[in-house]
C-alpha positions as a Python dict, from the first residue, in 0.01 Angstrom:
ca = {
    (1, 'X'): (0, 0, 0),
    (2, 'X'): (-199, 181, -259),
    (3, 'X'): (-129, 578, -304),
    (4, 'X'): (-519, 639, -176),
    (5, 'X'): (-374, 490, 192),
    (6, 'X'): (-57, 675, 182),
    (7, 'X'): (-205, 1011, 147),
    (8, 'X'): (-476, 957, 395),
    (9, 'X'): (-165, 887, 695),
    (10, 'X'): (-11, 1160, 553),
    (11, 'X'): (-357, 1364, 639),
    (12, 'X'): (-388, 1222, 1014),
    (13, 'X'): (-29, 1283, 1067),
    (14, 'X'): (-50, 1635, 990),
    (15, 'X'): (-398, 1679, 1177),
    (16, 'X'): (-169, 1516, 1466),
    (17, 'X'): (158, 1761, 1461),
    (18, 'X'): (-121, 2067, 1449),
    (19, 'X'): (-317, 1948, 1780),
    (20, 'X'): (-1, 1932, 1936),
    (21, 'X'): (183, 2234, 1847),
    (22, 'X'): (-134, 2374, 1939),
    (23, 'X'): (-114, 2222, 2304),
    (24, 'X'): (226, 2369, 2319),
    (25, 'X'): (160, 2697, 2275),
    (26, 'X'): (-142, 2719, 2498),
    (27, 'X'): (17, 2562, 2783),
    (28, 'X'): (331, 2820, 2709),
    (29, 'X'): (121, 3172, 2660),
    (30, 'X'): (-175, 3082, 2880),
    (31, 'X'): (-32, 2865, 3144),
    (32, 'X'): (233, 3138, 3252),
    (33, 'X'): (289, 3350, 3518),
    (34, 'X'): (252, 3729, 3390),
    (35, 'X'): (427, 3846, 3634),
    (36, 'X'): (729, 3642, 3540),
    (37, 'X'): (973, 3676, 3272),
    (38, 'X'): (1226, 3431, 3181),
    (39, 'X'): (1532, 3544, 3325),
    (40, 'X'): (1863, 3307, 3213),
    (41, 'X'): (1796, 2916, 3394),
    (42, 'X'): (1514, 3039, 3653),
    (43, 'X'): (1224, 3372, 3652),
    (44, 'X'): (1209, 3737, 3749),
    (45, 'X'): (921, 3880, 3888),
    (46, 'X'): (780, 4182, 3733),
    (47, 'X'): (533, 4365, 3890),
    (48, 'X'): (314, 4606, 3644),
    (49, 'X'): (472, 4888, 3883),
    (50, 'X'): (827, 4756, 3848),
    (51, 'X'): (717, 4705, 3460),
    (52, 'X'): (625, 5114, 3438),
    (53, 'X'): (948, 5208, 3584),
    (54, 'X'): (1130, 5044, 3317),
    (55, 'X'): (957, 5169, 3025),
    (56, 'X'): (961, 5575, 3186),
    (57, 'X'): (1168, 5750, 3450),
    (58, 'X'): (983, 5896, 3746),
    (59, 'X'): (1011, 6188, 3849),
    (60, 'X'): (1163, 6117, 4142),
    (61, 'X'): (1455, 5947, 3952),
    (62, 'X'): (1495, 6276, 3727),
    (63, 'X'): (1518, 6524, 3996),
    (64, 'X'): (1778, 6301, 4164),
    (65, 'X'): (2008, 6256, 3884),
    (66, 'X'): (1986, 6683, 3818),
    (67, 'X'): (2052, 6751, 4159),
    (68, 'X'): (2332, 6467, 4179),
    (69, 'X'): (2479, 6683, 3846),
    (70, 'X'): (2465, 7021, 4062),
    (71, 'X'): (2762, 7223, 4136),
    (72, 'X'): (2877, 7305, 4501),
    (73, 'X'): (2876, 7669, 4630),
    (74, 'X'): (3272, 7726, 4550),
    (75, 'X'): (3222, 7587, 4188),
    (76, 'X'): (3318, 7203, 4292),
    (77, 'X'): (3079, 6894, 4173),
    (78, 'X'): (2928, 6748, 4539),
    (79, 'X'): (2991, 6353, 4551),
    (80, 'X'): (2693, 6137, 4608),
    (81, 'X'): (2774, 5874, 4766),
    (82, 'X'): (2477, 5573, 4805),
    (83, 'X'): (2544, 5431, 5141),
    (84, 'X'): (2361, 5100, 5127),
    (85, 'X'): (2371, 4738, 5362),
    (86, 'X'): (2553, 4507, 5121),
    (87, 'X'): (2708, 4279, 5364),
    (88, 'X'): (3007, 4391, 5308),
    (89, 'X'): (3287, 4586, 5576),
    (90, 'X'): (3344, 4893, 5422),
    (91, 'X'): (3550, 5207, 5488),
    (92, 'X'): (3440, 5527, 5405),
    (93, 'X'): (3688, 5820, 5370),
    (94, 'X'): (3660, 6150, 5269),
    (95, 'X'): (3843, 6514, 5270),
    (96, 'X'): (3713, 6837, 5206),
    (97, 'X'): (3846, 7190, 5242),
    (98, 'X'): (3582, 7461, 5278),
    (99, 'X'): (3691, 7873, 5259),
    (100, 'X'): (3479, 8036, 5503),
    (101, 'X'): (3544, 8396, 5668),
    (102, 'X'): (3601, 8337, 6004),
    (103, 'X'): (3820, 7991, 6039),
    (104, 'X'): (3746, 7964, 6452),
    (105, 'X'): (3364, 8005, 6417),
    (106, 'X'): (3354, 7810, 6166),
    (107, 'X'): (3537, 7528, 6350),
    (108, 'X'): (3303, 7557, 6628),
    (109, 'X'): (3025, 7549, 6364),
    (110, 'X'): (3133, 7269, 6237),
    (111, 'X'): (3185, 7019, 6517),
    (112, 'X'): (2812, 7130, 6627),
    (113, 'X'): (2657, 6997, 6269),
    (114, 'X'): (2898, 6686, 6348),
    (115, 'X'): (2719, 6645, 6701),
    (116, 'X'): (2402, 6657, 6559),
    (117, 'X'): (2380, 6378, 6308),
    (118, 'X'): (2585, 6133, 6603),
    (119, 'X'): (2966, 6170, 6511),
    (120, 'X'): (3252, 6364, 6715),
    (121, 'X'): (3586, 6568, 6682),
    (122, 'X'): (3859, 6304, 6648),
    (123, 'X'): (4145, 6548, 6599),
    (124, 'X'): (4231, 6913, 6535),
    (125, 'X'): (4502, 7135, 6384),
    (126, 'X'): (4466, 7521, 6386),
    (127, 'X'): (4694, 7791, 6265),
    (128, 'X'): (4626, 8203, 6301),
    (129, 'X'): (4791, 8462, 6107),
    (130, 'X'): (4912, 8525, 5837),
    (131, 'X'): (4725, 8240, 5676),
    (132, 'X'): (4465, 8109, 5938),
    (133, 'X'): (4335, 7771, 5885),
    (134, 'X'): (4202, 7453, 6076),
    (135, 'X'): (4248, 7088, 5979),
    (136, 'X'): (3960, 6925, 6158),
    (137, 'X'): (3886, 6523, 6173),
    (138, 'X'): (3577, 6331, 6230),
    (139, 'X'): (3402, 6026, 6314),
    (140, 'X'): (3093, 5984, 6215),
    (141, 'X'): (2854, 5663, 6190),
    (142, 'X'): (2848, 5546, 5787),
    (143, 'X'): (2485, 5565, 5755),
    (144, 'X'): (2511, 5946, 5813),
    (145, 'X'): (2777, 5989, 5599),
    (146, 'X'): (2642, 6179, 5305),
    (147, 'X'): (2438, 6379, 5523),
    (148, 'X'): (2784, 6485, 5725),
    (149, 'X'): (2928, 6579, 5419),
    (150, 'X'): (2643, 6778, 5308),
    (151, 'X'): (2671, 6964, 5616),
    (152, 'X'): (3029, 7059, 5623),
    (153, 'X'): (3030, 7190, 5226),
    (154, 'X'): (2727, 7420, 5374),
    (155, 'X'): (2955, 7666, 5561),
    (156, 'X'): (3115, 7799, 5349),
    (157, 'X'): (3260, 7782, 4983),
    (158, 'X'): (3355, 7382, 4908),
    (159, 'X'): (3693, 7424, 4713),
    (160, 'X'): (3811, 7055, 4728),
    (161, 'X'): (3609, 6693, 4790),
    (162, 'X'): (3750, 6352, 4769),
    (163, 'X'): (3537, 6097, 4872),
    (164, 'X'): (3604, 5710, 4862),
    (165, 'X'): (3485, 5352, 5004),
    (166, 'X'): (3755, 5072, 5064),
    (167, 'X'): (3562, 4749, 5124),
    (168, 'X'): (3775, 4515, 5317),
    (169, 'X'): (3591, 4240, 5399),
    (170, 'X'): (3827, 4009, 5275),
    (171, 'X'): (4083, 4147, 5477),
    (172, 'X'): (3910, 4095, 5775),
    (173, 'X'): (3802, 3746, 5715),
    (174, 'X'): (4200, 3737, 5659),
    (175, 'X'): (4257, 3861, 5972),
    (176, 'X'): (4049, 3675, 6159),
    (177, 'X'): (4147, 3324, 6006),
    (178, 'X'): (4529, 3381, 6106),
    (179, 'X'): (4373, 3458, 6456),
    (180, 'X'): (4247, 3156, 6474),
    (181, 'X'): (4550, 3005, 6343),
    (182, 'X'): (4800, 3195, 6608),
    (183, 'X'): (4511, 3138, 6893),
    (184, 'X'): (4603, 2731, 6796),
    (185, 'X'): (4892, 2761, 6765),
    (186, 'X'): (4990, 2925, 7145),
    (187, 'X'): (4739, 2698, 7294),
    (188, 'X'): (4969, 2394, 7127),
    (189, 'X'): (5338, 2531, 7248),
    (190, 'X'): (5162, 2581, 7561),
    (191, 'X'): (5068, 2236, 7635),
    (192, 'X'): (5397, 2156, 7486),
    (193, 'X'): (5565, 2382, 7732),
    (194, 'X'): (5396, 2229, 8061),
    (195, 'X'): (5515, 1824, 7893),
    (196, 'X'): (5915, 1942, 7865),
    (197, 'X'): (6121, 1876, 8104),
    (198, 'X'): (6453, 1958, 7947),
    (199, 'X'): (6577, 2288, 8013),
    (200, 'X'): (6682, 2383, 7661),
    (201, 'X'): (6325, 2265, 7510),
    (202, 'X'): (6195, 2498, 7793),
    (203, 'X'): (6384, 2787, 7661),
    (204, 'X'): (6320, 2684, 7295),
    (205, 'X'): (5907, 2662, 7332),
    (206, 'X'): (5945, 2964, 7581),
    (207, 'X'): (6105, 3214, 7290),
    (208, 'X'): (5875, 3044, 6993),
    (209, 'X'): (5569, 3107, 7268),
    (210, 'X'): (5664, 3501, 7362),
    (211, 'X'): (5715, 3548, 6913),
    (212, 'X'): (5353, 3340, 6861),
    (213, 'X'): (5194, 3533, 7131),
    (214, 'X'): (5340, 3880, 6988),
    (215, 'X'): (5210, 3801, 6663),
    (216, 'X'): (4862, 3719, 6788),
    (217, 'X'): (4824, 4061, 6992),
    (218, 'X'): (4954, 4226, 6668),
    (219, 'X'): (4684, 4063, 6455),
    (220, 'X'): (4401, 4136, 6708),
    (221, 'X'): (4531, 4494, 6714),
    (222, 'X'): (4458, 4481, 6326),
    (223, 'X'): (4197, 4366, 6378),
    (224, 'X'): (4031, 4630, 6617),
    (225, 'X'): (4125, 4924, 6407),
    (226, 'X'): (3985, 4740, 6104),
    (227, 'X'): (3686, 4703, 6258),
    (228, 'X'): (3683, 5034, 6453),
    (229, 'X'): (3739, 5214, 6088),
    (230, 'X'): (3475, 5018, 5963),
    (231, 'X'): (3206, 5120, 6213),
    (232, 'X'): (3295, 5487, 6223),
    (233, 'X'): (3373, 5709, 5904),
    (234, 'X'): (3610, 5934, 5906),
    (235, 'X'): (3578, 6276, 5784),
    (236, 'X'): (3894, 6555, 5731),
    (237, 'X'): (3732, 6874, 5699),
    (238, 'X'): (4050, 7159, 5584),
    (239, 'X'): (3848, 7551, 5667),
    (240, 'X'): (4084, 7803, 5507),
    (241, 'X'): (4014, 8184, 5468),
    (242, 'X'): (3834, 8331, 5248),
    (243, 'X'): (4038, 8603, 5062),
    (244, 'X'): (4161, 8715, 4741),
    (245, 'X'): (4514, 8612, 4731),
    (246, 'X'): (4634, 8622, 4376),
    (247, 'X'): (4900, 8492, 4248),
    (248, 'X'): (5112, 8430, 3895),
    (249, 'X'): (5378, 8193, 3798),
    (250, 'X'): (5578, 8166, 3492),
    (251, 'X'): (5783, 7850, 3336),
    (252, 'X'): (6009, 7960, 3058),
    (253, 'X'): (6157, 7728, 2829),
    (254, 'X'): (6339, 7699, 2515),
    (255, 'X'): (6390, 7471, 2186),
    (256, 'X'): (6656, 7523, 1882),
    (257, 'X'): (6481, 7559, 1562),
    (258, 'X'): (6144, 7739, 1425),
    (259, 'X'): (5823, 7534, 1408),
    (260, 'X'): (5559, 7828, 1523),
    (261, 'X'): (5583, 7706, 1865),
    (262, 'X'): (5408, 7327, 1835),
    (263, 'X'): (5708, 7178, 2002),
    (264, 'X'): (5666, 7417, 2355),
    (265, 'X'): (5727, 7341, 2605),
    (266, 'X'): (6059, 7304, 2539),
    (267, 'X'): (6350, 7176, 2795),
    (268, 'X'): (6617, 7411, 2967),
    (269, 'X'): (6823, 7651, 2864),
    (270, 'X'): (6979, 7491, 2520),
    (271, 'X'): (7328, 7546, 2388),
    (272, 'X'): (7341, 7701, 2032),
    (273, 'X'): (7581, 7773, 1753),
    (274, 'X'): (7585, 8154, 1704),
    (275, 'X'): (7305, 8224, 1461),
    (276, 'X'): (7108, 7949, 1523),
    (277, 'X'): (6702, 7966, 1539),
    (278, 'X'): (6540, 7916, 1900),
    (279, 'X'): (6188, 7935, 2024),
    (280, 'X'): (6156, 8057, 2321),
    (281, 'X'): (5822, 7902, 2546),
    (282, 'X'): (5649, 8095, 2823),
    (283, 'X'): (5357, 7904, 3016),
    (284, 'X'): (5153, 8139, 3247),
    (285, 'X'): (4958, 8004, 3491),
    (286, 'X'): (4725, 8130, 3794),
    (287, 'X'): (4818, 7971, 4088),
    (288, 'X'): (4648, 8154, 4335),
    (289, 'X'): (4244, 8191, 4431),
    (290, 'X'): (4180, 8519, 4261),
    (291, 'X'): (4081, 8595, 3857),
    (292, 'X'): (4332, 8748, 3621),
    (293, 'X'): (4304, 8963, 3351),
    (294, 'X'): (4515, 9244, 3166),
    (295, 'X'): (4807, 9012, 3111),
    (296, 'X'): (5154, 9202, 2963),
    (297, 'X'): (5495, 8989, 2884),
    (298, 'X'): (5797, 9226, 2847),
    (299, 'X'): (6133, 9115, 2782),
    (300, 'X'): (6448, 9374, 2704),
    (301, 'X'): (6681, 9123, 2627),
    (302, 'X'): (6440, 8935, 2347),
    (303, 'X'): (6298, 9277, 2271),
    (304, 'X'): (5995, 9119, 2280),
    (305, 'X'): (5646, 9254, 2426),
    (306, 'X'): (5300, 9041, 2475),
    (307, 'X'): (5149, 9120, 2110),
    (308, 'X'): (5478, 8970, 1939),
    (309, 'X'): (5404, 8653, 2083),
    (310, 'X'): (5252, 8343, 1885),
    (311, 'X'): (4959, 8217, 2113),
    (312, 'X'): (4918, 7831, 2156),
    (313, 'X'): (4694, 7739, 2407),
    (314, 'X'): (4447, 7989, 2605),
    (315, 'X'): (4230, 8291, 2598),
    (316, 'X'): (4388, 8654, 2626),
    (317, 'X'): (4043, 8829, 2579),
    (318, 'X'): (3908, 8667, 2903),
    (319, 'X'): (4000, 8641, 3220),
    (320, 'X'): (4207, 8382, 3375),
    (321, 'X'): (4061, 8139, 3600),
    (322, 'X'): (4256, 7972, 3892),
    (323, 'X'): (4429, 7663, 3795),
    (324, 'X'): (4453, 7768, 3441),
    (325, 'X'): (4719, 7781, 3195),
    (326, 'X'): (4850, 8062, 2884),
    (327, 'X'): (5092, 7923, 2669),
    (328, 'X'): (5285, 8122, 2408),
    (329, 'X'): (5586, 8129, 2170),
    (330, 'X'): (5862, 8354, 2058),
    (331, 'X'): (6089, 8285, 1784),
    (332, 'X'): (6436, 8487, 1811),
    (333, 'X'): (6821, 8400, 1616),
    (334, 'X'): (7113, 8359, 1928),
    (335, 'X'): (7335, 8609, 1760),
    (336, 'X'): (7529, 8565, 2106),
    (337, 'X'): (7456, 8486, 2477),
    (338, 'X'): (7157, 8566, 2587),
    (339, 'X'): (7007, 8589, 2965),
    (340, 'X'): (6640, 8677, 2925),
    (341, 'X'): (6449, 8850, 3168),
    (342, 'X'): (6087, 8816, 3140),
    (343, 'X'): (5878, 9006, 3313),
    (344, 'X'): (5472, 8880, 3334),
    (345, 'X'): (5217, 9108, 3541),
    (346, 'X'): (4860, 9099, 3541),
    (347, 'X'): (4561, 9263, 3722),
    (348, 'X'): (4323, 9082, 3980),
    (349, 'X'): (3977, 9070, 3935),
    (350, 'X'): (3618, 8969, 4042),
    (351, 'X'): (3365, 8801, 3852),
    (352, 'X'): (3192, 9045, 3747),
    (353, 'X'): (3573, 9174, 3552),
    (354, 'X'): (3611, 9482, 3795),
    (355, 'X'): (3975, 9532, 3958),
    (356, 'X'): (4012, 9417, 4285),
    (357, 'X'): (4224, 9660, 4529),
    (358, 'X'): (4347, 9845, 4229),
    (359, 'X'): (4698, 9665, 4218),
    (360, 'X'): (4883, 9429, 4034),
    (361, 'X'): (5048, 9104, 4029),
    (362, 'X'): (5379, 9047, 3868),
    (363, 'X'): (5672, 8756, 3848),
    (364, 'X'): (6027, 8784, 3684),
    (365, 'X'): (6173, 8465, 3484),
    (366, 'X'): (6549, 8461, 3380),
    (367, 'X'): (6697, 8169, 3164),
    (368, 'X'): (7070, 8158, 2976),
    (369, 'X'): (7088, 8070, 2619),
    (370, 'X'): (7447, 7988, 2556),
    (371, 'X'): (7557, 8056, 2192),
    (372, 'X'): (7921, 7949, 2115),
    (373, 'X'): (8095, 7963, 1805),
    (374, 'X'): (8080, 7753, 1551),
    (375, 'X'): (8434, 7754, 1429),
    (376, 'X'): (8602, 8019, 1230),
    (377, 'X'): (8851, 8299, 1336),
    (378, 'X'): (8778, 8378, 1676),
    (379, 'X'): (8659, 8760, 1743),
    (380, 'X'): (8832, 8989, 2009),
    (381, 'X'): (8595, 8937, 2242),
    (382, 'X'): (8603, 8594, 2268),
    (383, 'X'): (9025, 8595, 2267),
    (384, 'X'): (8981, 8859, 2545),
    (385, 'X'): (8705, 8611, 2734),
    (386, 'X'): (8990, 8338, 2681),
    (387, 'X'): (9266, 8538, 2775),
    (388, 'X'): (9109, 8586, 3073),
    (389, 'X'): (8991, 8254, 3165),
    (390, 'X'): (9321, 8126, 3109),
    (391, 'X'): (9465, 8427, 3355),
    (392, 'X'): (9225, 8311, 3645),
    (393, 'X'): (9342, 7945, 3574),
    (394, 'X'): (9689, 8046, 3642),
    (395, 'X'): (9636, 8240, 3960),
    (396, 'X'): (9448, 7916, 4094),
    (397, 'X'): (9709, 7690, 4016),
    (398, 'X'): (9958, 7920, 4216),
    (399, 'X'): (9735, 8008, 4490),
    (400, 'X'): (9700, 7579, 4495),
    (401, 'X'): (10083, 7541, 4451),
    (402, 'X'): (10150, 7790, 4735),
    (403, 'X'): (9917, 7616, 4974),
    (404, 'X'): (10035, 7340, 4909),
    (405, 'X'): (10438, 7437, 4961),
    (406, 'X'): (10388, 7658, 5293),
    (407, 'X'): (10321, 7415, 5541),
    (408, 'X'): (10661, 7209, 5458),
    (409, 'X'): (10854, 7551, 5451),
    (410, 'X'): (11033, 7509, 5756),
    (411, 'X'): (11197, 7185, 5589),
    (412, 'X'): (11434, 7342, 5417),
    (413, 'X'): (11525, 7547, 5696),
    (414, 'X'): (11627, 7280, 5961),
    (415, 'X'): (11816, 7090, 5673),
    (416, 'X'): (12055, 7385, 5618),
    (417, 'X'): (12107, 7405, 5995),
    (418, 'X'): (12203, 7067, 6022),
    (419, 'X'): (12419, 7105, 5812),
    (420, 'X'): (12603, 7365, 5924),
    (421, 'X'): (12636, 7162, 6274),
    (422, 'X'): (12787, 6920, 6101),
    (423, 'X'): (13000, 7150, 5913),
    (424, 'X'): (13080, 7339, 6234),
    (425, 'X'): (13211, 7018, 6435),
    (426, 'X'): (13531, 6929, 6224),
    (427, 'X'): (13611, 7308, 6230),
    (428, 'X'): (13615, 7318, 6568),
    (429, 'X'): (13840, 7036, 6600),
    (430, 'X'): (14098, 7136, 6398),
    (431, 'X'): (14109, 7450, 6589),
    (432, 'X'): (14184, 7226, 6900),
    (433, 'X'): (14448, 7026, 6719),
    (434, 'X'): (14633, 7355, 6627),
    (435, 'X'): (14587, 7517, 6948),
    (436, 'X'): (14743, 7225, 7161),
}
């Protein structure tokens, strides 16, 4: 083959691969579907509508998420739920508590919103004075879930919300499987049952019949309140009263050594050589419904007041919120003993910072830092304090030893009476002898 040959089939061969690639990507661009797009093994549609939502939010989608984001009317983030037909069995729970001023009405509120989107009271639990409140339950049907729950956080302030969906469709199926199984398995020791003759067989398939037959009606009672839960939500809806109660607690603790506080909270009440370094850790919190401000920490015993304190966590300038936390530090030498007594009070008020009922809150801590001596010549007081421990010790032991001897008192007693009976006798006789 000359080279002229040889570079012509090199020509048509390329002029070849060209047409075809060509081909190719005609029947791959031009051929397809635009509204598909490859989509793993098979093709998604896109519509050009679907196709705009994905390249910019509407503004539907927007002013869902924001309102989604919202906080309730007592300060608490509403749950969305999406309640949606997925096939599946699914129970939907949920628990609020709602302050409201007037507990009954709003009971009777309540249960009429309830009526209205199809559910019922299930159950209900009310308490008057001094704390009036009323633990309500409902059923409702799940597709008018959310719009239940919107309804109940509407009368009043929502405090709490827990919301949550249990699917249990596998449970069911489970359920239903080993009711087929029992359902077999009665129908079998039945026909067993009418075949025996034999009276202990009798008795045997009668006792393995009345346990197969218990554990069917069991399972089909399962079964009913699975299902009944499923079709019907249920809703526990807590209405508590709407008042300031304030309220301040105080957890005092203690460390040995000097760090500036990073190690609080400490554990309880330490033992200590005399002269040691403790840090002493005081964690205020507001436990009740009601703002707190105006804070003061005195303790005689530390000789301590709120502006010696080293602050660790929390805000002093502002006002407490409820559920909050102050935590602070002192740093003090156990010289000796010590019982503290810590006194925390603080001043309710409103949002706006002005003082509610012109009072104040207050709470009292104690806590016993042992100190003991280290070793050394012992000082009078401490020889007094063991003087006198080992005094009480003694008087125990003899109150002990005297309890213990009375009841057997009258042992001695009858001994030395016996024995001068038998003492008496050959006394007596001898008499006789001389006498006759």
């Amino acid at each position: 083959m000359t080279q002229r040959e040889h570079r012509l089939r090199m020509v048509v061969l390329a002029v070849v691969l060209l047409i075809v690639a060509a081909a190719c990507t005609s029947s791959d661009g031009e051929g397809a579907d635009p509204g598909l797009e490859r989509e793993g093994d098979g093709f998604a549609a896109v519509t050009p509508s679907t196709a705009a939502s994905a390249e910019a939010p509407s503004d539907d989608r927007e002013s869902s998420s924001t309102t989604a984001g919202q906080l309730g009317t007592g300060g608490v983030e509403t749950v969305v739920f999406q309640i949606s037909d997925l096939g599946r069995d699914i129970i939907f729970t949920a628990d609020l508590t709602v302050a409201v001023t007037d507990v009954a009405a709003a009971g009777e509120q309540a249960t009429r919103l309830i009526q209205g989107v199809g559910g019922f009271l299930f159950g209900q639990r009310t308490t008057g004075d001094p704390t009036p409140m009323s633990i309500l339950t409902f059923k409702v049907p799940p597709e008018d879930f959310q719009e239940a729950l919107d309804r109940l956080g509407s009368i009043g302030d929502l405090r709490t919300q827990n919301v949550s969906a249990d699917d249990v469709t596998e449970a069911l199926v489970d359920v239903e499987s080993r009711i087929n199984t029992a359902e077999a398995s009665v129908v079998r020791l039945r026909s067993l049952l009418e075949a025996a003759v034999d009276i202990e067989t009798i008795v045997e398939l009668e006792n393995e019949l009345l346990e197969r037959e218990t554990q069917l009606e069991t399972l089909r009672g399962r079964l009913r309140t699975l299902e009944d839960q499923v079709a019907l939500a249920t809703i526990t809806l807590t209405l508590t009263e709407a008042q300031n109660r304030p309220a301040v607690s105080m957890n005092v603790t203690a460390y040995r050594g000097h760090d500036g506080g990073i190690s609080c909270p400490g554990g309880p009440a330490p033992t200590v050589d005399q002269g040691d370094e403790v840090t002493v850790c005081f964690e205020i919190s507001n436990f009740g419904d009601t703002l707190l401000a105006d804070f003061e920490l005195r303790d005689p015993v530390l000789d301590i007041e709120l502006n010696d304190l080293i602050l660790l966590f929390g805000d002093l300038g502002t006002s407490l919120e409820p559920g909050d936390s102050i935590v602070l530090a002192a740093e003090t030498v156990a010289e000796r003993s010590l019982r503290t007594q810590t006194t925390v009070t603080a001043t309710p008020v409103d949002e706006d910072g002005e003082v509610l009922s012109n009072r104040t809150i207050a709470t009292t801590v104690t806590m016993f830092i042992q100190a003991v001596n280290p070793g050394g010549i012992p000082s009078f007081t401490e020889g007094l304090r063991t003087s006198w421990e080992v005094l009480v010790k003694l008087v125990q032991a003899l109150i002990l030893f005297a309890g213990a001897v009375i009841p057997f008192f009258w042992v001695p007693v009858v001994a030395w009476l016996a024995w001068r009976l038998i003492r008496r006798r050959p006394e007596e006789a001898r008499t006789r002898d001389a006498n006759a």
